[in-house]
C-alpha atoms as an extended CHARMM CRD file, in Angstrom:
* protein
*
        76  EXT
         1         1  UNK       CA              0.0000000000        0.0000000000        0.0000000000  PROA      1               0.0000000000
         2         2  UNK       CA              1.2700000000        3.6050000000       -0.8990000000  PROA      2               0.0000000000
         3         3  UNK       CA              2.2980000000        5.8380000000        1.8830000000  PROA      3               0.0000000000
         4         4  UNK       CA             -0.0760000000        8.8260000000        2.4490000000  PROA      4               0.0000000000
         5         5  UNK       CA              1.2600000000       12.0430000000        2.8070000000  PROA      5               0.0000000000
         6         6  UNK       CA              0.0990000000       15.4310000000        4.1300000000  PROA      6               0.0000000000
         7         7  UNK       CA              0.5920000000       19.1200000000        3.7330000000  PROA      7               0.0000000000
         8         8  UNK       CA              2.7820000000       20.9340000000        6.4990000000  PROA      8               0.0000000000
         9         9  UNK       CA             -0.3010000000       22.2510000000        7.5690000000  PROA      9               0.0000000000
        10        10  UNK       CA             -2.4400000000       19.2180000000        7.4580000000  PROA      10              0.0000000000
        11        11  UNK       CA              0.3450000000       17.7690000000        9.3760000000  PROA      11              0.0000000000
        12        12  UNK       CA             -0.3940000000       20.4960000000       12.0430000000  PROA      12              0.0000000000
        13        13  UNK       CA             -3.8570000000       20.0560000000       12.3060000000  PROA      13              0.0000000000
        14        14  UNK       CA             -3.7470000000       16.1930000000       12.7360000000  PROA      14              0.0000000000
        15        15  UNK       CA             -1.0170000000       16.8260000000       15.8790000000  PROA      15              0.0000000000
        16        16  UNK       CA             -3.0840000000       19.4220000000       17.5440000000  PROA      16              0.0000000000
        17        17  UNK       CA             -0.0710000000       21.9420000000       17.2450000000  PROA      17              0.0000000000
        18        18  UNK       CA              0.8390000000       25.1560000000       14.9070000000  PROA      18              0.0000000000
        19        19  UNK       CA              2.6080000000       24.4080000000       11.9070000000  PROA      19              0.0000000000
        20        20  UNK       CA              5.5990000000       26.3310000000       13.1940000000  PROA      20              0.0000000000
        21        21  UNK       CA              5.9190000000       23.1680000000       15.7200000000  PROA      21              0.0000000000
        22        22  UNK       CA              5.8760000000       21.3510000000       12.7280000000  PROA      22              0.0000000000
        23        23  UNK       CA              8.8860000000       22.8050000000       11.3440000000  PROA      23              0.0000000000
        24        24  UNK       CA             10.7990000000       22.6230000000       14.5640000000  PROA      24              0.0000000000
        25        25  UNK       CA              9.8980000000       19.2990000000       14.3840000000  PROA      25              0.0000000000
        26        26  UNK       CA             11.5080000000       18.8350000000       10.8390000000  PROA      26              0.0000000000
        27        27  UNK       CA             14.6070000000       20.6590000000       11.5460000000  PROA      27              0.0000000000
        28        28  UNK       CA             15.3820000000       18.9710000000       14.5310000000  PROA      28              0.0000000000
        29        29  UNK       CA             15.4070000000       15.9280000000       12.7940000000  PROA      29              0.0000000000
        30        30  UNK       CA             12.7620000000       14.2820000000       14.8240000000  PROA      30              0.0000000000
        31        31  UNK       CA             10.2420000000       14.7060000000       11.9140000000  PROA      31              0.0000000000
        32        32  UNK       CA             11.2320000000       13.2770000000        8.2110000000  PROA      32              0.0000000000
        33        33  UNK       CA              9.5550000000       15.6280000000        5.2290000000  PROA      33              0.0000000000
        34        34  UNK       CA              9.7410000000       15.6020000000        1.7620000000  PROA      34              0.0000000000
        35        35  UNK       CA              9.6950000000       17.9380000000       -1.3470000000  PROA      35              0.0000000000
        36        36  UNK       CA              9.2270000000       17.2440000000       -5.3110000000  PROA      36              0.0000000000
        37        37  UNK       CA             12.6430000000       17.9290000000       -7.3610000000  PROA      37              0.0000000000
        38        38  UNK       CA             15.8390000000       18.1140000000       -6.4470000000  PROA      38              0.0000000000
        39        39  UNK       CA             15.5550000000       21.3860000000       -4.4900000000  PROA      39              0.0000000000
        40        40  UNK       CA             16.1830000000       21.2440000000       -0.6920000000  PROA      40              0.0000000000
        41        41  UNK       CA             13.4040000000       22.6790000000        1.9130000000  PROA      41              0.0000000000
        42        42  UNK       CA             14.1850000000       26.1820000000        1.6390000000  PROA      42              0.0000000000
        43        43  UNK       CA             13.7710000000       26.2080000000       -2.1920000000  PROA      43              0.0000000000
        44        44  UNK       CA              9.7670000000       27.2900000000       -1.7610000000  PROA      44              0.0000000000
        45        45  UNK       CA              8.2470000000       24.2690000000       -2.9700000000  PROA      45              0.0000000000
        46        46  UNK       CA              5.8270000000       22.9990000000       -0.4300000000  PROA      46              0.0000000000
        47        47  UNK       CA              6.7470000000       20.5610000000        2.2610000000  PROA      47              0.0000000000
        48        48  UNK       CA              5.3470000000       16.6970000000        2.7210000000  PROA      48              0.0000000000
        49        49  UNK       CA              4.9910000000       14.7130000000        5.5780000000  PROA      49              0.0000000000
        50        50  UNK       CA              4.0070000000       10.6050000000        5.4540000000  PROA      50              0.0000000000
        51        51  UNK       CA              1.4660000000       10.4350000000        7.8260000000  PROA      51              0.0000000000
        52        52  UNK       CA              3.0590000000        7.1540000000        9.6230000000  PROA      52              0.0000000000
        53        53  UNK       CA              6.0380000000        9.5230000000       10.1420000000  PROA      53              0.0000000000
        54        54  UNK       CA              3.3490000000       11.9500000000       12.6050000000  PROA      54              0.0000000000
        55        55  UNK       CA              2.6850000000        8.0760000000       14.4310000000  PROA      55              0.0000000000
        56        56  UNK       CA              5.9350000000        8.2280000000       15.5100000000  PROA      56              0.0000000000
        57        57  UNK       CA              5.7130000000       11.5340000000       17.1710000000  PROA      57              0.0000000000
        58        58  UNK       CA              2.5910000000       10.3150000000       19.7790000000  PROA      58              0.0000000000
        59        59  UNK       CA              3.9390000000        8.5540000000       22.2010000000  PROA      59              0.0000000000
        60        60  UNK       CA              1.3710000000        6.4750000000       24.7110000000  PROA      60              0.0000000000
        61        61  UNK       CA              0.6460000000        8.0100000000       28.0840000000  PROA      61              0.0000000000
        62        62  UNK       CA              0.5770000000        5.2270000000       30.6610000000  PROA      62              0.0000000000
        63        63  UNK       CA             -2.6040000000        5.3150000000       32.8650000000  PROA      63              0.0000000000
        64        64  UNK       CA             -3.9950000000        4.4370000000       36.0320000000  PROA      64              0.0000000000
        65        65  UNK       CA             -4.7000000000        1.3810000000       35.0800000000  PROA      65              0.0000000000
        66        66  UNK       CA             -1.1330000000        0.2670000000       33.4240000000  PROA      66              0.0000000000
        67        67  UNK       CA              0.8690000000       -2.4970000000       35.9970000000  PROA      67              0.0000000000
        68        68  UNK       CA              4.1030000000        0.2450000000       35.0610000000  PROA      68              0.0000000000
        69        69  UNK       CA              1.8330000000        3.7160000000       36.4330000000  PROA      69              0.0000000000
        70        70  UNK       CA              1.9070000000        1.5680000000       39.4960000000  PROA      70              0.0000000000
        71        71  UNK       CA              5.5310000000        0.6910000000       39.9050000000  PROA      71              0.0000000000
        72        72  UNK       CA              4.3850000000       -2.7200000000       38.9420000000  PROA      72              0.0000000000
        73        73  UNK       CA              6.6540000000       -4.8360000000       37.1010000000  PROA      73              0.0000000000
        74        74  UNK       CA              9.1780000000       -2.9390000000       36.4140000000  PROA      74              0.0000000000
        75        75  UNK       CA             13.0060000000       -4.0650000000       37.1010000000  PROA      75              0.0000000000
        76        76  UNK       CA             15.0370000000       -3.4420000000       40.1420000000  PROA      76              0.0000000000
């Protein structure tokens, strides 16, 4: 299956944060994107992000409920 990807803004919009976060995100490396040519980022042509790239960004919050919230289970 082909990888979807998403506008720097749509990007923004599906993470809940401003699309300069986004491109923080990007230029510290922690988020891949992607132009069309051979022009780098800064060459005006607009920005691409894979939407399983944004996955990788949400990380689970453990709750209540979780054996690790609880000290349970975890190493010594």
């Amino acid at each position: 299956m082909a990888s979807r990807y998403v506008s720097l803004q749509e990007a923004a919009e599906m993470l809940a944060v401003s699309a300069k976060t986004v491109r923080r995100f990007i230029a510290k490396g922690d988020l891949p994107a992607y132009t069309l040519g051979k022009r780098g980022a800064g060459s005006g042509r607009p920005i691409r992000i894979r939407v399983d790239d944004l996955a990788t960004l949400l990380h689970r919050i453990p709750t209540s409920g979780d054996d690790r919230a609880h000290g349970e289970g975890a190493e010594d």
